[in-house]
N, C-alpha and C positions, 0 to 999 in steps of 0.2 A: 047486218054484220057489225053495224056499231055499236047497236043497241046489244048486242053480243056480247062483245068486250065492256061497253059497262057495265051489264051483268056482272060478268066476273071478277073487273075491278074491287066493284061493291062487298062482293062475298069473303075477296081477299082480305077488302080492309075489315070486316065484321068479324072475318076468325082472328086477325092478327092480335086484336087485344085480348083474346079468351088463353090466345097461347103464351100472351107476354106476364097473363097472370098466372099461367102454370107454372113457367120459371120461377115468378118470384113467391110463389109459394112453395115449390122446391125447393129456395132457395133458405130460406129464414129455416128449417127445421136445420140444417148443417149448419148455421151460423151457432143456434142454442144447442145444436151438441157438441159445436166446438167449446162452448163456453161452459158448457158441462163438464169436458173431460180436462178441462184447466183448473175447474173447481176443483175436483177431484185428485189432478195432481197436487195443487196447491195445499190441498187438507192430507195429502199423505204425504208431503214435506213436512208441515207444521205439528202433524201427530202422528206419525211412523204407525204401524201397528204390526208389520208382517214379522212370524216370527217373536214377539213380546209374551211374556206369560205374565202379568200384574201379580197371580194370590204366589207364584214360586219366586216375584223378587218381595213378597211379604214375609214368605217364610223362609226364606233366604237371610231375612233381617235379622228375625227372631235366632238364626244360628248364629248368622255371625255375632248379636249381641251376649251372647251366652258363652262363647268362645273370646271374645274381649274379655271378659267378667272373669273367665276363667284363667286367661292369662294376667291378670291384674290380680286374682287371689295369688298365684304360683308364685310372681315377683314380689310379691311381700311377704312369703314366706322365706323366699331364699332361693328356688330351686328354677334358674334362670331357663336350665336347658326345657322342661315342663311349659316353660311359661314363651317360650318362644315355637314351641311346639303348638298350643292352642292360639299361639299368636298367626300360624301359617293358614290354619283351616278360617281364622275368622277373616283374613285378608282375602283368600278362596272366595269366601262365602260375600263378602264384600264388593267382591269384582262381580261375582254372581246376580248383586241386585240388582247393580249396573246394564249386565247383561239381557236379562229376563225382564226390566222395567226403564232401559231407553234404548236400547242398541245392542240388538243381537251379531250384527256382522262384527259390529268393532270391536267390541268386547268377548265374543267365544272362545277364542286363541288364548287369550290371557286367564280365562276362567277355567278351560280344561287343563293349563299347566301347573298353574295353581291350586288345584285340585288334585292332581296326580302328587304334585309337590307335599302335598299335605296329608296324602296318604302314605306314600312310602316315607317321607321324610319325618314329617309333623308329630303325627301320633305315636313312631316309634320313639320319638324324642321323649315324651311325657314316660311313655314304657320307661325308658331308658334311669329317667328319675324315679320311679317304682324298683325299680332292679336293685337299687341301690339300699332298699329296705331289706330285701332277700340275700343280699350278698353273703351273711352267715348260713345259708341254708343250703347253695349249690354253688359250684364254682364255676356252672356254667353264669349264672348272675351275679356271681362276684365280678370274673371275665368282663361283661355288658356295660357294668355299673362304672370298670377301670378305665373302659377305652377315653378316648379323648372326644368330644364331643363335637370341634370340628374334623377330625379321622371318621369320625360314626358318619356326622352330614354329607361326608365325601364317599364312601360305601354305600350307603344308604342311595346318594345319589346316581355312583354307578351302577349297582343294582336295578335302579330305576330306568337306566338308559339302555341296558341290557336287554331289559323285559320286554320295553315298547319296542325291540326288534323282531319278537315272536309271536306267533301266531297266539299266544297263552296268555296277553298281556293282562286281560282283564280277570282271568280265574287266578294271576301269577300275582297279581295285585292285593290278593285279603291275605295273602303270607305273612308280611312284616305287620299285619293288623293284627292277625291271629299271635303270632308267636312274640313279638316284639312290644305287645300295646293290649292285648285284651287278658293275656295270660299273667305275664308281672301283676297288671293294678287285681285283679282277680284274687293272687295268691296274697300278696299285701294286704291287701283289705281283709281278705279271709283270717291271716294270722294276725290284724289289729285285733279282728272283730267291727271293726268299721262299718256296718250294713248299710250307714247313708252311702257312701263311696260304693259298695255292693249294687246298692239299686240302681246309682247312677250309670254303673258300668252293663246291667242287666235291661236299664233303658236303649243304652246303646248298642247294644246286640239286637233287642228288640227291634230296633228303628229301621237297624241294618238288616238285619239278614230275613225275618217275618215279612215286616212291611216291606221295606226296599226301597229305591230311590226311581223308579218303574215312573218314568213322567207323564207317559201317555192311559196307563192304567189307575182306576180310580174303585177307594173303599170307603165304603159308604157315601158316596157322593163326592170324596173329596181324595184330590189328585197324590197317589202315594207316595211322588216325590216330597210333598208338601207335607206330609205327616212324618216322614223321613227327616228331615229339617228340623220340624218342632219336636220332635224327640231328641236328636242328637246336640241340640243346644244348651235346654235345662240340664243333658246328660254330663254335658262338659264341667259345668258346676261344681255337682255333685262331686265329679271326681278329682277336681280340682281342692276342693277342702277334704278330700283325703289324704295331700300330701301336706 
């Protein structure tokens, strides 16, 4: 009977350390994957990535530089309302780089308003200094050319507040492009004879309505918001030393 229980004694102590090394070999793999997944937090505090698009806050650059450029031609010709107009899409396109190249949460809000901003408000503006070329030719662009310029910003801007209440906003949105900004510089430049101004405003059709601003679709390999971008910035130029 004794020799019994030392028997089992024995056997007890002999598994005891096979199973104190199963713990700790247990154990150490949770240890390194805690230390992994701190690594991990820690590298996507110091490098964010979720959300970032690097080549659309590139091309994002190349617009808003080209939209600077253009607002700095307008103002030193004279034609302030033009030039505060190319000043709206480059400040857009600025928050854009922001956006798309460090901080998508923080920056989206400001970039879609800016943006909307720039569309109904911005580019009718530059129209609005084309109109003024036309004014002997129709008395609807005589009308355009007289309003007042903070009266127009303040229409323009109702307008805008209007639309994003419908279901329409985005097909209701190439309106004040079309009729307010693609058609004045179009007829101007047409009765200068201006073809540089021509081409530039023919880039920007191009950029827009063909290519598109389509971010997750890509032509020839490259993202067609991004090609959207680099057209629409040289285009600003162009149309900028038209006035």
């Amino acid at each position: 009977m004794v020799e019994t229980r030392r028997r089992a004694a024995s056997r007890s102590k002999s598994k005891s350390p096979a199973r104190s090394g199963q713990k700790s070999a247990r154990s150490k793999p949770k240890l390194s994957k805690t230390k992994a997944t701190g690594a991990k937090a820690l590298s996507r505090t110091l490098f964010p990535s979720k959300g970032l698009y690097p080549t659309i806050a590139v091309s994002d650059s190349v617009n808003a530089g080209g939209h600077y450029v253009a607002a700095y031609i307008c103002a030193q010709s004279g034609y302030s309302e033009a030039a505060w107009g190319f000043l709206s899409v480059a400040v857009a396109a600025t928050i854009g780089v922001l956006r798309f190249g460090f901080d998508e949460d923080l920056f989206a809000d400001a970039n879609g308003a800016t943006a909307d901003f720039a569309a109904y408000v911005g580019l009718p503006l530059v129209g609005k200094a084309f109109t003024a070329q036309l004014a002997g030719y129709s008395p609807v662009f005589g009308f355009l050319s007289g309003i007042d310029s903070i009266a127009y910003v303040f229409f323009l801007s109702m307008f805008e507040q209007v639309v994003r209440s419908t279901k329409l906003k985005d097909d209701l949105k190439v309106l004040p492009n079309v009729f307010l900004y693609v058609i004045p510089v179009a007829l101007a430049s047409w009765n200068k004879a201006d073809w540089s101004c021509l081409a530039g405003l023919a880039l920007f059709v191009f950029a827009a309505v063909v290519i598109g601003p389509a971010r997750e679709e890509t032509l020839l390999g490259v993202r067609r918001e991004n090609l959207f971008h680099y057209g629409i910035g040289p285009a600003a130029v162009l149309i900028a030393k038209g006035l």
